[in-house]
Biopython code that builds the backbone (N, CA, C, O; Angstrom):
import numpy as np
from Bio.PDB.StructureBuilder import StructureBuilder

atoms = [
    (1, "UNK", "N", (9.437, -5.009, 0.657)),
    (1, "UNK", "CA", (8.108, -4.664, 1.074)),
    (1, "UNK", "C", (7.724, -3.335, 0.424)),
    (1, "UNK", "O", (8.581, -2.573, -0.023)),
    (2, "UNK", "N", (6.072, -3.009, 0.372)),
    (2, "UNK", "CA", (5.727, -1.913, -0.276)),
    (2, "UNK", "C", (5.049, -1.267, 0.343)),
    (2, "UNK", "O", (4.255, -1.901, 1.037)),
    (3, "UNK", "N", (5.000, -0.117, 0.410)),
    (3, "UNK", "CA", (3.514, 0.768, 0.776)),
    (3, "UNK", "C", (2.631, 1.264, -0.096)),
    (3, "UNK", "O", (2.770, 2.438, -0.438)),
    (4, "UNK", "N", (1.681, 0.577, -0.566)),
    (4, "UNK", "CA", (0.381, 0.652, -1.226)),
    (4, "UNK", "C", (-0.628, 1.893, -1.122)),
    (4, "UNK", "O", (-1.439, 1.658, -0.226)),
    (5, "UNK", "N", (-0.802, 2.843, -1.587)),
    (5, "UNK", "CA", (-1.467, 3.630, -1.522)),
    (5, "UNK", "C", (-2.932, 3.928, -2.432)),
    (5, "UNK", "O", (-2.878, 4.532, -3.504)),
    (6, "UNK", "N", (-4.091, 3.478, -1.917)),
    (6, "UNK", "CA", (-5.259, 3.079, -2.695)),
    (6, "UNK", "C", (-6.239, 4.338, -2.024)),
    (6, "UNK", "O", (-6.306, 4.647, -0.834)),
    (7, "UNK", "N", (-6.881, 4.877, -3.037)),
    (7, "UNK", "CA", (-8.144, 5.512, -3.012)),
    (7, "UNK", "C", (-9.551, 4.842, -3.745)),
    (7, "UNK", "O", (-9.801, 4.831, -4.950)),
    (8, "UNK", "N", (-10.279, 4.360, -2.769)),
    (8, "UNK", "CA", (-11.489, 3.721, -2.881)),
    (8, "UNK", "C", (-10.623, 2.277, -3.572)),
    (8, "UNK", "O", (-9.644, 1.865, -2.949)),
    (9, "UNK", "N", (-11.118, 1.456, -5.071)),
    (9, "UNK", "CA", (-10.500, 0.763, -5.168)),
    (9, "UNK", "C", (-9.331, 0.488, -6.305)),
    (9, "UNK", "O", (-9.098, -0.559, -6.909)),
    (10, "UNK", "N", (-8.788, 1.549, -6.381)),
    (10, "UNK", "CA", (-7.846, 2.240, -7.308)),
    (10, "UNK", "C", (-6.181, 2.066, -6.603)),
    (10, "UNK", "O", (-5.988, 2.999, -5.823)),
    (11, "UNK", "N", (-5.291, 1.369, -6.668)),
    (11, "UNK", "CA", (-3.765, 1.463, -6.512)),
    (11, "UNK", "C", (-3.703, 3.159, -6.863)),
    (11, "UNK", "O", (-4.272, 3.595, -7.864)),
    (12, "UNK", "N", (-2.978, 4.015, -5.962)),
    (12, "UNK", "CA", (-2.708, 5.502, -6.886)),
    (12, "UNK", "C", (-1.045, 4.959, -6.489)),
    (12, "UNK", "O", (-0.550, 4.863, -7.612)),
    (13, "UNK", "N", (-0.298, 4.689, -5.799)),
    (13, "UNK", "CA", (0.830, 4.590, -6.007)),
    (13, "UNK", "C", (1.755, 3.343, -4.826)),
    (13, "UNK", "O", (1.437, 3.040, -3.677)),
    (14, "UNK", "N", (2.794, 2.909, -5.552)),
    (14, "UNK", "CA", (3.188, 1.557, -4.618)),
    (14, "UNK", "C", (4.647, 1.963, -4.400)),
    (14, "UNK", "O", (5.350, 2.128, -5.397)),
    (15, "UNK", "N", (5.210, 2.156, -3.055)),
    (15, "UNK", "CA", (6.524, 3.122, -2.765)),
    (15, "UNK", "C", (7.360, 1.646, -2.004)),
    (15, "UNK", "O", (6.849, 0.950, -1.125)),
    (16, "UNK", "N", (8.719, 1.436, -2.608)),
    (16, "UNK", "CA", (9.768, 0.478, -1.706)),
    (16, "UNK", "C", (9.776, 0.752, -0.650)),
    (16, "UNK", "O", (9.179, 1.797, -0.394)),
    (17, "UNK", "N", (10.237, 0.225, 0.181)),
    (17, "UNK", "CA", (9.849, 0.452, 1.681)),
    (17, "UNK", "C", (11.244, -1.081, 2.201)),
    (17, "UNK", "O", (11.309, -2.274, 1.901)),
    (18, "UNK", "N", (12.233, -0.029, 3.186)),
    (18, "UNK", "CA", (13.622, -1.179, 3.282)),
    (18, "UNK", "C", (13.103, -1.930, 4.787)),
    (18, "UNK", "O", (13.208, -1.259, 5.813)),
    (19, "UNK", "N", (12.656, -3.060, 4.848)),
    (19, "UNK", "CA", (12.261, -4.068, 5.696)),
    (19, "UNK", "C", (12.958, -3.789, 6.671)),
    (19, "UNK", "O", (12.372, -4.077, 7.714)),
    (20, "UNK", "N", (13.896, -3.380, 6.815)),
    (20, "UNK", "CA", (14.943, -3.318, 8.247)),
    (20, "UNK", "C", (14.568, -2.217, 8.717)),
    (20, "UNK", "O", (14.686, -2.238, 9.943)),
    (21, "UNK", "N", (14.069, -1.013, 8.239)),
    (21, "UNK", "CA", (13.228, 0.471, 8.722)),
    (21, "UNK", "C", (11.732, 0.284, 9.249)),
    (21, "UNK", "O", (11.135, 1.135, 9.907)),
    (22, "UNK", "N", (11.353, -0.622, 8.966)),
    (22, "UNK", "CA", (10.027, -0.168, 9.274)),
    (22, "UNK", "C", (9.519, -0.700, 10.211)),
    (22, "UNK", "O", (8.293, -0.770, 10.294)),
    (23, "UNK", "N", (10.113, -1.066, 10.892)),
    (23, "UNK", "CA", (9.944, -0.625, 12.581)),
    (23, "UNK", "C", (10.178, 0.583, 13.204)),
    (23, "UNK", "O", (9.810, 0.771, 14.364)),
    (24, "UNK", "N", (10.883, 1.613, 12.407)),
    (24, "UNK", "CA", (11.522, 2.623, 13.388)),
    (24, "UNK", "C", (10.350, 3.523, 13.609)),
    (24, "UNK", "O", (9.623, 3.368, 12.627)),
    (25, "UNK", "N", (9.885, 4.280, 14.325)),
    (25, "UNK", "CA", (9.195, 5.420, 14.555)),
    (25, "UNK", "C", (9.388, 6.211, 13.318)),
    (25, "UNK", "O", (10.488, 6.502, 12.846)),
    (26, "UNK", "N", (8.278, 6.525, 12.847)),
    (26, "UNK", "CA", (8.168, 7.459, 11.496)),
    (26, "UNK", "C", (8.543, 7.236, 10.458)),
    (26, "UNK", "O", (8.535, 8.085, 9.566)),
    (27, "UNK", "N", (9.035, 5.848, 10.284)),
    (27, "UNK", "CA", (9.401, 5.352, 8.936)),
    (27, "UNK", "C", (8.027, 5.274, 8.125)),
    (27, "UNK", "O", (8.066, 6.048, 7.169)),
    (28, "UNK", "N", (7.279, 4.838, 8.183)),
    (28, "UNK", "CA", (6.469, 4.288, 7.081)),
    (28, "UNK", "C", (5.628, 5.573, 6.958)),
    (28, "UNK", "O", (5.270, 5.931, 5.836)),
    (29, "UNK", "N", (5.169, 6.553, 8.460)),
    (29, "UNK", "CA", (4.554, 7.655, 8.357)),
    (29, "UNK", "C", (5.099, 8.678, 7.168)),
    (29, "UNK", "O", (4.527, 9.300, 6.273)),
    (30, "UNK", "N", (6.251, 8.573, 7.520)),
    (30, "UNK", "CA", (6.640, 9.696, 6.304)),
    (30, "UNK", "C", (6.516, 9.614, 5.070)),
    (30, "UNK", "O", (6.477, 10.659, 4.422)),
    (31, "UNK", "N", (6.402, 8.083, 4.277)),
    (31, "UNK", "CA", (6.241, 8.022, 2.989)),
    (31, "UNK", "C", (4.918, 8.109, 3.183)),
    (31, "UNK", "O", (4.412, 9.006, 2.508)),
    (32, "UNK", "N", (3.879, 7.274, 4.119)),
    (32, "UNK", "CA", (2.389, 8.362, 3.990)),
    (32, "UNK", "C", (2.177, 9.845, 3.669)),
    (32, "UNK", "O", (1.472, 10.265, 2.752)),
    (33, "UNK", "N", (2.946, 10.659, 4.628)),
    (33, "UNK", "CA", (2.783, 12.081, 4.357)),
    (33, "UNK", "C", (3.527, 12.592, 3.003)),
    (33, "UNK", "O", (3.159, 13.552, 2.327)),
    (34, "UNK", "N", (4.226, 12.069, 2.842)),
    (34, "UNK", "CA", (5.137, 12.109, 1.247)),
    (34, "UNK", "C", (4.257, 12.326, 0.035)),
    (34, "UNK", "O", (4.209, 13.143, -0.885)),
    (35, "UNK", "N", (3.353, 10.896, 0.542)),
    (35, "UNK", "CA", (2.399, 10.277, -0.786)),
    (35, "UNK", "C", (0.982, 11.586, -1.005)),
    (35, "UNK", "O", (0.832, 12.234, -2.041)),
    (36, "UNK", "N", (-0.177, 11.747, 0.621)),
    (36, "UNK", "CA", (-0.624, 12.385, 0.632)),
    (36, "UNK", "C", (-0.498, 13.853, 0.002)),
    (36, "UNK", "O", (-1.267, 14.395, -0.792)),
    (37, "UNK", "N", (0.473, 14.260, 0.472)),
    (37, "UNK", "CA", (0.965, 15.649, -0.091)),
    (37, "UNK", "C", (1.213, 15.855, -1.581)),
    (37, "UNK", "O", (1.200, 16.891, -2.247)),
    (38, "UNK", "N", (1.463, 14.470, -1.955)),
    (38, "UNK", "CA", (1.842, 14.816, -3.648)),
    (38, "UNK", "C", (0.220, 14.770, -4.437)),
    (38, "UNK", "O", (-0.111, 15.361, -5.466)),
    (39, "UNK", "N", (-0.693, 13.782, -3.488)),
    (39, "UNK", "CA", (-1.581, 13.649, -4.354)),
    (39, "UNK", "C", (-2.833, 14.642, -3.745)),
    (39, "UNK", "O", (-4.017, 14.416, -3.997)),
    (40, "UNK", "N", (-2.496, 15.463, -3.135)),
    (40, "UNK", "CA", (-3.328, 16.621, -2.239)),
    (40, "UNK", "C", (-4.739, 17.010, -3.066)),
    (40, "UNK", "O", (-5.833, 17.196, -2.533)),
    (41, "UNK", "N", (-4.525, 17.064, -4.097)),
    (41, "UNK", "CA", (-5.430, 17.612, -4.976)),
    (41, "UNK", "C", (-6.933, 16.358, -5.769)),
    (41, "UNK", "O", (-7.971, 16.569, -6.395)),
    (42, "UNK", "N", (-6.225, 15.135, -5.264)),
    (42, "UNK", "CA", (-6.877, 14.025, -5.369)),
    (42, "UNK", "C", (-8.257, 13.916, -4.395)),
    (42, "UNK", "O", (-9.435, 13.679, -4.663)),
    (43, "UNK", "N", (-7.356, 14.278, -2.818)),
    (43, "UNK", "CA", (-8.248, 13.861, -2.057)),
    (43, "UNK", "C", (-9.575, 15.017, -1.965)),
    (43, "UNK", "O", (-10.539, 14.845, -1.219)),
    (44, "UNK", "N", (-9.447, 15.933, -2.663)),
    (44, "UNK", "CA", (-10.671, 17.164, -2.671)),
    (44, "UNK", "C", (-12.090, 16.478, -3.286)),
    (44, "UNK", "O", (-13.233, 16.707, -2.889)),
    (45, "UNK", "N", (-11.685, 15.585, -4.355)),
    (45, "UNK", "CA", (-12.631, 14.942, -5.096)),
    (45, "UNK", "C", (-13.301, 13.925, -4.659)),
    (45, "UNK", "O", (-14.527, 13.877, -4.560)),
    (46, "UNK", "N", (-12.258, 12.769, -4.282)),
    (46, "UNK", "CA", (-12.175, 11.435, -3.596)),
    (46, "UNK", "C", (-12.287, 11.404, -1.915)),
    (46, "UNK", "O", (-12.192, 12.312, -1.089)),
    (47, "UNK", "N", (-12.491, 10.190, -1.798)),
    (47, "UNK", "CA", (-12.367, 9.815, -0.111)),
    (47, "UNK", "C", (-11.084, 9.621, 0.198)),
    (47, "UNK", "O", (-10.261, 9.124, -0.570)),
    (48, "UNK", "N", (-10.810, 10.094, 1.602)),
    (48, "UNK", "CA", (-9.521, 9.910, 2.321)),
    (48, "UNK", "C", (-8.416, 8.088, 1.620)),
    (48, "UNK", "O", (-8.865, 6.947, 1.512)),
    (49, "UNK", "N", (-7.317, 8.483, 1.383)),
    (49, "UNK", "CA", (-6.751, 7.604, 0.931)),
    (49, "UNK", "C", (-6.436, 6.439, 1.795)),
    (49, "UNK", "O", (-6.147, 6.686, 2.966)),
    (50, "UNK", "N", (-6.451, 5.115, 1.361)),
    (50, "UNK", "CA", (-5.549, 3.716, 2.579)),
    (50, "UNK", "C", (-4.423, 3.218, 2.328)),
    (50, "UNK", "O", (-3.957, 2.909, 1.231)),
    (51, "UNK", "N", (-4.088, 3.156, 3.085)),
    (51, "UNK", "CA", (-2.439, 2.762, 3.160)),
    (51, "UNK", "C", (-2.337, 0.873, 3.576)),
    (51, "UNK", "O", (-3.119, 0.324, 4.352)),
    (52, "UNK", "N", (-1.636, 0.436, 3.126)),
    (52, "UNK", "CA", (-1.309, -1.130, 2.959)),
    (52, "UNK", "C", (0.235, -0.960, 3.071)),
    (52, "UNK", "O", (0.867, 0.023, 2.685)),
    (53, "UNK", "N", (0.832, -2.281, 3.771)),
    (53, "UNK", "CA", (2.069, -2.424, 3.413)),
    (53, "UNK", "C", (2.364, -3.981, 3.150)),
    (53, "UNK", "O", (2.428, -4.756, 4.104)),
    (54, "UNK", "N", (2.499, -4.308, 2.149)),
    (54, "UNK", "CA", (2.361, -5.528, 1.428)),
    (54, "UNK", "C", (4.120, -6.037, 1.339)),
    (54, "UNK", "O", (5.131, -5.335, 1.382)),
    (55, "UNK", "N", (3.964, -7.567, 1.197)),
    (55, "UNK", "CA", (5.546, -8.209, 1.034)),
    (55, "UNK", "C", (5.570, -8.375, -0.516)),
    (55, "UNK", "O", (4.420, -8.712, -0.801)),
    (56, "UNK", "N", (6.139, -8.323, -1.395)),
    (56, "UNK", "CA", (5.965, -8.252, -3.177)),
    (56, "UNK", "C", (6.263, -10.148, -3.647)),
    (56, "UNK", "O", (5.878, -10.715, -4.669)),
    (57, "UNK", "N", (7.209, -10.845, -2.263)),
    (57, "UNK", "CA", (6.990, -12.147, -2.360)),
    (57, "UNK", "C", (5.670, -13.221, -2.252)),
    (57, "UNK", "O", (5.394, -14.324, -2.723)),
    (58, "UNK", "N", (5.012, -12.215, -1.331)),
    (58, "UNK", "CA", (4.072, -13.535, -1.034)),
    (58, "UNK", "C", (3.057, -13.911, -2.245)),
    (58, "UNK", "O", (2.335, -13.206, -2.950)),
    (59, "UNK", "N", (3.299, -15.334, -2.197)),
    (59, "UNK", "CA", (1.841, -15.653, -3.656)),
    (59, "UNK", "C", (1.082, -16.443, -2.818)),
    (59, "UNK", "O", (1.182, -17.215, -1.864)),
    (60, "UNK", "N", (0.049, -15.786, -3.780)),
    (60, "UNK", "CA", (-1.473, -16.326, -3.231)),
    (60, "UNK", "C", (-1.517, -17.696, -4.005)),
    (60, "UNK", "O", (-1.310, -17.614, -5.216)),
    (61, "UNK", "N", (-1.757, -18.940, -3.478)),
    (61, "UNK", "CA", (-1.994, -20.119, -4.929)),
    (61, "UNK", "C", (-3.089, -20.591, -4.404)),
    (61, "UNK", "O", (-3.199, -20.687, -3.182)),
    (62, "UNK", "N", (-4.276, -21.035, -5.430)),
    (62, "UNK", "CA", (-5.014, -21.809, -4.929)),
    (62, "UNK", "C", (-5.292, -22.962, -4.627)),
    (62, "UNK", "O", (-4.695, -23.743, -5.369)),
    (63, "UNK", "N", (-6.129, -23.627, -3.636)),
    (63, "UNK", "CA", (-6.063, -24.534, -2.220)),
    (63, "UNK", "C", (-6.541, -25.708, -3.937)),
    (63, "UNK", "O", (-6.778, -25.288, -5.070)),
    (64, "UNK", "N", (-6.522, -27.055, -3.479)),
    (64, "UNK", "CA", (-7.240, -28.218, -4.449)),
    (64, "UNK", "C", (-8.290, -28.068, -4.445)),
    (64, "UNK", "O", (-8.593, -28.446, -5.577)),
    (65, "UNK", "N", (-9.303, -27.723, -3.906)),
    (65, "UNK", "CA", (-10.661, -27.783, -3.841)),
    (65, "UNK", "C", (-11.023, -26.686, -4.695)),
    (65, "UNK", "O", (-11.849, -26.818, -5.599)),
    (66, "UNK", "N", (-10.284, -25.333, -4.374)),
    (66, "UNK", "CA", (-10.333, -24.469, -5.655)),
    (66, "UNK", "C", (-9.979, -24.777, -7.182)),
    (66, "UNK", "O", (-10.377, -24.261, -8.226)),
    (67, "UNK", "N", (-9.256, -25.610, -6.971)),
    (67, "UNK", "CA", (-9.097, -25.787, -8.818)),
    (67, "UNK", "C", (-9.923, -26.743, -9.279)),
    (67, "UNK", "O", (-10.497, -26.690, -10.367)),
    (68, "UNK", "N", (-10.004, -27.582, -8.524)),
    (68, "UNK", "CA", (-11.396, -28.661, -8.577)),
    (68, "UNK", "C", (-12.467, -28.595, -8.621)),
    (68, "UNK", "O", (-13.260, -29.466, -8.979)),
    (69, "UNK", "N", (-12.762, -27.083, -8.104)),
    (69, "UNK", "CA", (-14.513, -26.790, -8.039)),
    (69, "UNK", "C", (-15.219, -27.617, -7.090)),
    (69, "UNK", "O", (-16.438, -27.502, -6.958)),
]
sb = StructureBuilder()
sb.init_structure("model")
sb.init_model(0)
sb.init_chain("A")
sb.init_seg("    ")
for serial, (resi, resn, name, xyz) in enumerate(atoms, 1):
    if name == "N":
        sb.init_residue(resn, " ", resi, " ")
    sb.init_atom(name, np.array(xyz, "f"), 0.0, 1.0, " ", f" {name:<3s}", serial, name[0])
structure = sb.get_structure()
C-alpha cells in the first residue's frame, strides 16, 4: 500500500506504507507530517496538500459496455 501525496491535481510524492502498520495509531500520520515538512515551502504557494492511501494491486479494467461504446 501507498500514501499518495497530491497538491491540487499533481502526485508530489507516493511513500510505501507496511499494510500490517497501518492500523496502529500514528502510523500513517507520521509519514503525513514527514511529507508536509519536507515539502513546507510548497504549501506557501499552493493549497493545503491531500493525502490518499491507495493498494498498488488494484486494477481498474473496463466493464463490456465500456469497450463497446
Amino acid at each position: 500500500m501507498f500514501l499518495k501525496m497530491f497538491v491540487g491535481d499533481e502526485l508530489i510524492e507516493s511513500v510505501p506504507l507496511d499494510k500490517e502498520m497501518i492500523s496502529k495509531p500514528g502510523y500513517v500520520g507520521n509519514f503525513k507530517r514527514r511529507l508536509q515538512n519536507k515539502y513546507k515551502d510548497l504549501f506557501v504557494r499552493e493549497p493545503k496538500p491531500e493525502f490518499f492511501v491507495s493498494n498498488p494491486l488494484a486494477v481498474i479494467r473496463p466493464t463490456e459496455n465500456t469497450i463497446r461504446g
